[in-house]
N, C-alpha and C positions, 0 to 999 in steps of 0.2 A: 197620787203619791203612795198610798199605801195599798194598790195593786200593782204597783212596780217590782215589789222587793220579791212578792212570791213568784212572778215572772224569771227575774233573773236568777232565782234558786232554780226554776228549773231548768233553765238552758245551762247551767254550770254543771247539772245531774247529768243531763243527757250527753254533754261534749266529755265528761268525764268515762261515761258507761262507754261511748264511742273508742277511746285511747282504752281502756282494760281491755276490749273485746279484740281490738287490731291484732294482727298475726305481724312481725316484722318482714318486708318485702326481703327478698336475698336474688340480687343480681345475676343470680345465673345456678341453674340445678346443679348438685353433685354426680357425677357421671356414674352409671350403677356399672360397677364392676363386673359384677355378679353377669349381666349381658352381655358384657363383652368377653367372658369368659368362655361364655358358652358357645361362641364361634370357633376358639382355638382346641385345635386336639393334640394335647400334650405329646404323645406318643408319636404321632408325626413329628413335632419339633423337633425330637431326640432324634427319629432317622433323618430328617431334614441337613439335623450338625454333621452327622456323617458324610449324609452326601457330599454338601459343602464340602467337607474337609477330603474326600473322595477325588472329584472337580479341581481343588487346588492341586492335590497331586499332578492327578492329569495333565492339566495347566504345563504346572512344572516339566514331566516329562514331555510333553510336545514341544517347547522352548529349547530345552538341550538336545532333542533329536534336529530339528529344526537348524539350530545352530552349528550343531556338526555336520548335517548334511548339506550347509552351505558353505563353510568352508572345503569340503569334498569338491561339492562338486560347483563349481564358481562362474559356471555359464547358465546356472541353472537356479542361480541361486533367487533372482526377482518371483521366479513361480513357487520355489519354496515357502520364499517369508509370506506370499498371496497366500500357498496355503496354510500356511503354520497360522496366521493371523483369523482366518474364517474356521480353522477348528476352536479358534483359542474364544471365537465369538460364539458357536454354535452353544459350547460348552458352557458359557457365562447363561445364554438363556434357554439352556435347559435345565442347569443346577436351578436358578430362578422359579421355572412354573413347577418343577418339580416342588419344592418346598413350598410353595404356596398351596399346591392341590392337597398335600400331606399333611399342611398347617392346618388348616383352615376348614371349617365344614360350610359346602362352597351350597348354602342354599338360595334360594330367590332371595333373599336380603342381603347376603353375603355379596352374593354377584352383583345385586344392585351399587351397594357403596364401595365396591373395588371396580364395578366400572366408571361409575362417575369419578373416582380419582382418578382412574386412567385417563379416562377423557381429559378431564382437566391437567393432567403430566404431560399429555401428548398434544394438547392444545397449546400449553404455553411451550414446546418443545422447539413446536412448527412454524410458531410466529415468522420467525427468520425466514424460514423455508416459502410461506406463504407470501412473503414481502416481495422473497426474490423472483417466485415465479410470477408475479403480478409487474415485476419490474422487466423480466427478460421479456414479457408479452410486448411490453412497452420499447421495447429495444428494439423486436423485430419491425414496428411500426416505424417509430422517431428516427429510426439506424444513426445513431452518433456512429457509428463507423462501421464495417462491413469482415468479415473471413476476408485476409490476405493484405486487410492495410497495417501500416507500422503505425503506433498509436505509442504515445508517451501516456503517463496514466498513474499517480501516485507515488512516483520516483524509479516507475519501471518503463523501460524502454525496450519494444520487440514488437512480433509481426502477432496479430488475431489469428487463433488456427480454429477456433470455437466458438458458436454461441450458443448456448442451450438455455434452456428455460430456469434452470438456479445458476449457473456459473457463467464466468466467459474465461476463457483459455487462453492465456498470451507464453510466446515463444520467445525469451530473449536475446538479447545478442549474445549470450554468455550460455546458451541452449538450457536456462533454463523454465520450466515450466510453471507459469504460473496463473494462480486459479483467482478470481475476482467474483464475488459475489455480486448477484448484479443488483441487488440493491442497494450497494456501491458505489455502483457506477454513476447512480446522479446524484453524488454527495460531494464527488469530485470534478477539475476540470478534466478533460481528456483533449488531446489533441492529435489528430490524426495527420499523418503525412500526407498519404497520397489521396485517401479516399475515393475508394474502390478502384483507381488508376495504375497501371503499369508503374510510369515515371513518378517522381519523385524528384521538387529541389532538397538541392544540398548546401547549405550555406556555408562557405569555410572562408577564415580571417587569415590576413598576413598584416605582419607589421614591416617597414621602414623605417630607416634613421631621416630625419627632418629635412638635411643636406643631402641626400638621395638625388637620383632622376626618377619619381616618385611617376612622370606620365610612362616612361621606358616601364617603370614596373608595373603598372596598369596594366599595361600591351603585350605584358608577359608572362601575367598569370590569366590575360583573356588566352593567348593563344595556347597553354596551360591545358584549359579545360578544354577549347576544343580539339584537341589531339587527343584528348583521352579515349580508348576505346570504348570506355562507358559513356559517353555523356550522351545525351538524347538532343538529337541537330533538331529538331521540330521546334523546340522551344527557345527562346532568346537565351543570353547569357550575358547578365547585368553585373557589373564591374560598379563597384564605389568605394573612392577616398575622400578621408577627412581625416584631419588633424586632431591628434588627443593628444593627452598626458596620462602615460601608465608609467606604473613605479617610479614618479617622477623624473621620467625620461620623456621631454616633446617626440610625438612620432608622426606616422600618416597609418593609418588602418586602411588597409586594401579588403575590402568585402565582395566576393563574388558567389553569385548565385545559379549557379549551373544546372540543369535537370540529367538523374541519371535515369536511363531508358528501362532500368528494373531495380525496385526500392529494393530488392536482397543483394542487390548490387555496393550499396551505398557507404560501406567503409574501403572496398578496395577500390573503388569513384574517387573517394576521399585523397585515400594512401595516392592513388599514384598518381594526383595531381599534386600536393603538397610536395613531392618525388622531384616532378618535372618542374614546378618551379623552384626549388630548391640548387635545381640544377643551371638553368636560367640564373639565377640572379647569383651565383659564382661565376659562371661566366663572363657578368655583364658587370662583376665588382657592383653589385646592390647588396649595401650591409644592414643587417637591423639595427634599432635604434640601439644609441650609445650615450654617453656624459659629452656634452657638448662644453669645451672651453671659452671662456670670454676673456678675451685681456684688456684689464682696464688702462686706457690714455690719459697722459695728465691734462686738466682741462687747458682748452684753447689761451684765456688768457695769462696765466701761468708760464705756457712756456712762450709768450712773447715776453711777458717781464725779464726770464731768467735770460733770453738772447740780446735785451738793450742792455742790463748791466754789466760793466767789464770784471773780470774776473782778477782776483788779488794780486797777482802777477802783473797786470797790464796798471794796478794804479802803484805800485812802487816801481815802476820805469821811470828814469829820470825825463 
């Protein structure tokens, strides 16, 4: 018991001299300015602003000569804006390295942490880029569809005129161009017409009124397609009706599937079967559907009642 006390006087000593002596930890250094100063060279900044503001001019007048000389001259104008566009880029990266060389004193340390950021800007730039080229590799393998098929594809509809290793290239019915990244391509469904084939079905609907000769129309939107100069005789052409309800009208939906002998074929296949039968079924009085009337009868035993009773007249007869 009383070698206890001076014990713990001295551990209270020593945990005490421990806390004076500590230095407080600080989460993270103050950055020495002072260092990073000694990279930038003032005196380049300053012609650095000019250039810049030099460049912008430039900019400027290329954009208005550019624009006048497209208006000028208006068959020529797509190589214009091409060029107007790759001076207006040239210009952005050379005002760029220029003011970095001028900034900057470009030594082995310099260059090391401006290239690791580049790397790193250009890595994360690429990712895309790298996705896609890993995805068209896989395209040319798995071929979800081929150069020259008609492929539906994200709400676009047109022919494949390209596959490359970042994009794929669709033509639409509306001629216009459009670019699909192809890493893309397997995020959505795609649906191919013909794949890789000439022909191409074409499915087109007709409707009839209920009361119709709904087989007469069958037989006349088959013989329909095969007159068409497009239609490709190789393959069958499948005719089917059934009975719906659209806009609350009963009809018969006539569905025919006919193949045209060239998918660039395939709206005037369309047009001028929809044409010929149109013309058929005025001929043959084949109406589309219509309000169909019902007239109600009084029921059955109602009107035998009203025929055994005699009527006011016959019971005041003498």
């Amino acid at each position: 018991m009383t070698l206890g006390l001076p014990v713990r006087r001295l551990q209270a000593a020593v945990v005490c001299a421990l806390v004076l002596t500590a230095t407080p930890a600080c989460a993270q250094d103050a950055p020495d300015i002072g260092k990073l100063a000694q990279f930038i060279r003032w005196g380049g900044v300053a012609v650095s602003i000019l250039i810049a503001g030099g460049a912008l001019f430039l900019i400027k007048v290329v954009d208005e000569l550019g624009d006048r000389l497209a208006e000028r001259f208006t068959n020529r104008r797509p190589a214009i804006q091409k060029f107007q566009t790759a001076i207006r880029f040239l210009l952005y990266v050379g005002t760029i390295a220029a003011s970095v060389a001028l900034s900057l004193r470009l030594d082995p340390t310099a260059l090391t942490v401006i290239g690791g950021a580049l790397a790193f800007a250009v890595g994360f730039a690429l990712r895309d880029l790298v996705a896609s080229f890993v995805a068209g590799v896989t395209i040319m393998f798995d071929r979800p569809f081929q150069v020259g098929d008609r492929v539906a594809y994200g709400g676009e509809y047109g022919d494949i005129i390209k596959i490359g290793l970042r994009s794929v290239r669709m033509n639409t019915l509306d001629h216009n161009i459009i670019t699909i990244p192809n890493n893309k391509v397997f995020t959505d469904v795609t649906s191919s017409g013909n794949y890789g084939a000439l022909e191409m079905q074409v499915a087109m609907d007709f409707y009839v009124g209920i009361d119709q000769d709904v087989k007469l129309a069958v037989e006349l939107v088959r013989e329909a397609c095969l007159t068409s100069p497009y239609v490709f005789l190789a393959q069958p052409i499948p005719v089917f009706a059934r009975q719906i309800i659209i806009q609350n009208y009963v009809a018969f939906h006539i569905k025919a599937r006919p193949y045209v002998f060239d998918c660039k074929y395939e709206k005037p296949f369309e047009s001028d079967v929809h044409l010929r039968v149109a013309e058929a079924f005025r001929e043959h009085r084949i109406e589309p559907p219509s309000a169909l009337l019902r007239t109600q009868s009084a029921p059955p035993a109602a009107a035998a009642t009203a025929a055994v009773q005699p009527s006011t007249s016959q019971k005041q007869a003498p």
